[in-house]
N, C-alpha and C positions, 0 to 999 in steps of 0.2 A: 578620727575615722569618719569617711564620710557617709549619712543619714541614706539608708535603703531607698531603693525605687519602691514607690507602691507600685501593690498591682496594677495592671492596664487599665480595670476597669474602674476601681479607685482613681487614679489618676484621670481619667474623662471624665467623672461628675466633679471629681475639683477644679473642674476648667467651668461649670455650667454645664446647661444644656445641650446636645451633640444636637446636629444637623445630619441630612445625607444617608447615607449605609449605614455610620458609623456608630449609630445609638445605642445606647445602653438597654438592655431587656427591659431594666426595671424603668426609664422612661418611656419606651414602648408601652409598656404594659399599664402605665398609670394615664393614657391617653387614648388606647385604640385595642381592642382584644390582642391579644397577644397570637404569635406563629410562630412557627419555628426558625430560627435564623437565619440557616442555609438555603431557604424558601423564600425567605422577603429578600435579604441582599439577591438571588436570583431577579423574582420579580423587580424589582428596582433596576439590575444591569439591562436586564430586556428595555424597562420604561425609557431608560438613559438610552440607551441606544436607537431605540424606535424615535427619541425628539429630534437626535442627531442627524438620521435618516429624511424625516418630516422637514428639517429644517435647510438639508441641504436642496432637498427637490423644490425646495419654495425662491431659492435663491435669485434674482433677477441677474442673467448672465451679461452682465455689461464693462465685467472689472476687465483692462489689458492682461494681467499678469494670472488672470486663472487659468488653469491647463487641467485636460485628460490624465487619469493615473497612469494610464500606459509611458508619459513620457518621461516620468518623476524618479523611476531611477536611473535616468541620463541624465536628470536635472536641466529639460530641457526650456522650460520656460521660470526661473527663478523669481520671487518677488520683488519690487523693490517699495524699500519701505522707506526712507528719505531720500530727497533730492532738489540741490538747489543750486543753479548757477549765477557766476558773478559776472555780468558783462560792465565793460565802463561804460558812462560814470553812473550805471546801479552803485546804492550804498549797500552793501552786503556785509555779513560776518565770514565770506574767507575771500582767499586770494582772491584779487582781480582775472578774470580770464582763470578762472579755473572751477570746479566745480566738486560739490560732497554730494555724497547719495550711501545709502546702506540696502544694499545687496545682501537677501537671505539665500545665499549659494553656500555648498557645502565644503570641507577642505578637499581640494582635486587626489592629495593621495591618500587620506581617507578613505575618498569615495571609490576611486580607482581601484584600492588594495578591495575595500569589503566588494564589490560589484564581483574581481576575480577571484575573491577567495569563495565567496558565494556555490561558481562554477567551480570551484575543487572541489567543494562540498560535496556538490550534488555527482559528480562523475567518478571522485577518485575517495570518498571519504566512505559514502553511506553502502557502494559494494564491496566494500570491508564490514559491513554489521555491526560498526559505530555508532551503533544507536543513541547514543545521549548527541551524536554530531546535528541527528534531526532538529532537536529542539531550537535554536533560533531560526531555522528556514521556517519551520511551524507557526513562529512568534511573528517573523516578518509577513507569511504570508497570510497571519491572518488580520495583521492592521493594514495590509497595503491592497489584497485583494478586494475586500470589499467594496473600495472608491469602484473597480472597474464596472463593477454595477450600477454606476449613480447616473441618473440618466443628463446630470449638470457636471458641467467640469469643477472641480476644485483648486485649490493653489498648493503649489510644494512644500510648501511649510507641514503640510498633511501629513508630510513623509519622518519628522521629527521623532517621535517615538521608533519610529521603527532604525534610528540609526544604530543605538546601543546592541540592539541582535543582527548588524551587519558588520559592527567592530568586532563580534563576537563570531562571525563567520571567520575574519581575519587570524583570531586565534586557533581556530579549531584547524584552518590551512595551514597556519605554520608548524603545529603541532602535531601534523600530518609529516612530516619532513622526517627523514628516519636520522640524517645525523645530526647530535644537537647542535654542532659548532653552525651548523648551514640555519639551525633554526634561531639561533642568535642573531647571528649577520643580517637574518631575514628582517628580523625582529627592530633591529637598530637599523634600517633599512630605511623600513617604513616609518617608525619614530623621528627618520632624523628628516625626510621628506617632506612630513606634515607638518613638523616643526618650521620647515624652509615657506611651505606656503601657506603657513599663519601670519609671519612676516612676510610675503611679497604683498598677501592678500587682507592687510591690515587695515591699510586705507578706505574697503570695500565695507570690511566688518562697521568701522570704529568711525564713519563718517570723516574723514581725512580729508582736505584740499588735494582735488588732482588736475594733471594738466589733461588735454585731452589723449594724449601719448598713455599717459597712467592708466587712462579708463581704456582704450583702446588693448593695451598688453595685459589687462585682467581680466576684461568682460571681453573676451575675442570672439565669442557668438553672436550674433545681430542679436538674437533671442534673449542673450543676459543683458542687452541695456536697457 
């Protein structure tokens, strides 16, 4: 049989000393008067948040690939985070005449399905009084509204936490669908879509030798190359 979890808080002082929110009372308490929990993790998210804020207005606006939030959920200016081409006779590590780069762009029908299923939410879900359907528009719009206030552009990668509560609009649209069989098919719809452009769009993720045809039929926005 296997040996019980300790407790939680047992289990942090047998790791050492915590870091962060995540401290044990009685480490608190043995370094700095003691507060109430629910008080200091508050203060702490303000402080974290307020260097976030501090940090992005200090930013020197010089990078290509930063963009305004307004554009990010069209994904219109994507990062790119490698990129190298082989012209002859460069000695390079991929194909001759071809080129790798990793593009942080998101899956098209991922993004596609949560963007519309978003609009279902809000038009055809929440004037039914499906109130639990609120919660990830609440979730999204409170990681993604804030950027619109930053007086610096940011990059899309921003938008990262907020895709989990736009799959989860995805669900909450199909689950709006009155007959189940329509909500299956939806379901395997969209699964087998994102699954199709995981593979086209591999070479993009996974830094892949492409020709320029390749990069062309992937990155078909000026703005993704």
């Amino acid at each position: 049989m296997p040996p019980r979890r300790p407790p939680p808080a047992a289990w942090r002082r047998s790791r050492g000393p915590s870091t962060g929110l995540a401290r044990t009372a009685r480490e608190r308490c043995a370094t700095e008067p003691c507060r109430n929990d629910v008080v200091e993790v508050a203060q702490g998210f303000v402080r974290e948040q307020t260097s976030k804020v501090e940090f992005q207005q200090a930013l020197i606006i010089s990078h290509p690939d930063r963009s305004h939030a307004v554009g990010w959920p069209m994904m219109q200016r994507p990062v790119l985070f490698y990129f190298e081409n082989c012209e002859p006779p460069a000695d390079c590590s991929t194909t001759p005449r071809s080129t790798k780069r990793v593009v942080g762009i998101g899956n098209l029908a991922v993004w596609g399905a949560s963007i519309v299923s978003i609009g279902v939410v809000v038009v055809g879900v929440i004037p039914r009084r499906r109130w639990a359907s609120v919660d990830p528009l609440v979730l999204i719009a409170a990681q993604w509204l804030p950027w619109m206030l930053s007086p610096n552009p940011g990059f899309f990668f921003y938008m990262t936490p907020v895709v989990p509560f736009m799959a989860m609009c995805v669900g909450v649209a199909v689950s709006s669908i009155g007959r189940r069989s329509v909500q299956w098919w939806t379901t395997l719809a969209v699964a087998g879509a994102a699954c199709a452009v995981f593979a086209f769009y591999r070479p993009v993720w996974f830094g892949l030798p492409m020709t320029p045809a390749d990069v062309e039929a992937r990155l078909f926005l000026e703005s993704w190359r």
